[in-house]
C-alpha positions in Angstrom: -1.5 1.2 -4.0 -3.6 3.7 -3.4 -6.7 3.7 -1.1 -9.5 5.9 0.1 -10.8 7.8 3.6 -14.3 6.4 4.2 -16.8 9.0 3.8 -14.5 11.2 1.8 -12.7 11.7 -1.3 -9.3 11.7 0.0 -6.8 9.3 -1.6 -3.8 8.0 1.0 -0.9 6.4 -0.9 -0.1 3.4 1.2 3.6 2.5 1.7 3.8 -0.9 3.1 1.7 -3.4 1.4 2.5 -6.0 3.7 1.1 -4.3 6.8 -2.1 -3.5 4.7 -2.6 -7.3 4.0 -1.7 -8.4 8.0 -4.9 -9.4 9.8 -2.6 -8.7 13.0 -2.2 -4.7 12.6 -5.0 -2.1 12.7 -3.1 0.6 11.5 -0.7 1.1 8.2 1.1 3.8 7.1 0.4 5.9 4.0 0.9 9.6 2.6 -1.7 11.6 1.9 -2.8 13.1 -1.4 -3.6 15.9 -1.1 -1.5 19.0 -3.3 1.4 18.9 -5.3 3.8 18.4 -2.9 4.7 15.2 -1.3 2.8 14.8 2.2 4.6 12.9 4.9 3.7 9.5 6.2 0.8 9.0 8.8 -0.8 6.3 9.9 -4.5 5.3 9.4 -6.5 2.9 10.8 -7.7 0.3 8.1 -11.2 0.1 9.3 -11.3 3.9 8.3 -10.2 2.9 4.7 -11.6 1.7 1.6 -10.6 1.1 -2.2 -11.2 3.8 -4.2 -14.9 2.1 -6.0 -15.9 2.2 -2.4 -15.8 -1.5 -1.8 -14.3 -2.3 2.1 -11.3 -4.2 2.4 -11.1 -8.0 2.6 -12.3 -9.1 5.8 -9.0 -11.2 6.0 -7.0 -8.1 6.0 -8.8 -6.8 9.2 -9.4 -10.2 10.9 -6.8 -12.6 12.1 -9.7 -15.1 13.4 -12.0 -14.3 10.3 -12.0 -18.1 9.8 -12.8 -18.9 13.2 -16.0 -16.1 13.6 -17.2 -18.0 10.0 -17.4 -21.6 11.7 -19.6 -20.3 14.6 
């Protein structure tokens, strides 16, 4: 899956799609796009990322209480 830096047009390729989707982590790990050759991984924070349209990720993907702030 490929995702986008916020406020650029940089593409990161992200590697584990199960630490993307876990409310619990704030970083995930993804190679950047950039050239021809294959970058190595880095981490990035997911609040710094977004899909490729622009649109931010699901809140339950940054939020492990999203349900809870919802209620209030």
């Amino acid at each position: 899956m490929f995702l986008q830096i916020k406020n650029s047009q940089d593409l990161v390729k992200i590697l584990d799609i199960q630490e993307l989707i876990d409310p619990n982590l704030d970083i995930v790990h993804a190679q950047d796009q950039e050239g021809q050759e294959e970058q190595e991984p880095d981490s990035f924070k997911k609040e710094n990322l977004v899909f490729p349209s622009g649109e931010g990720l699901p809140r339950c993907w940054l939020d492990a209480n999203y349900r809870m702030a919802k209620a209030s």
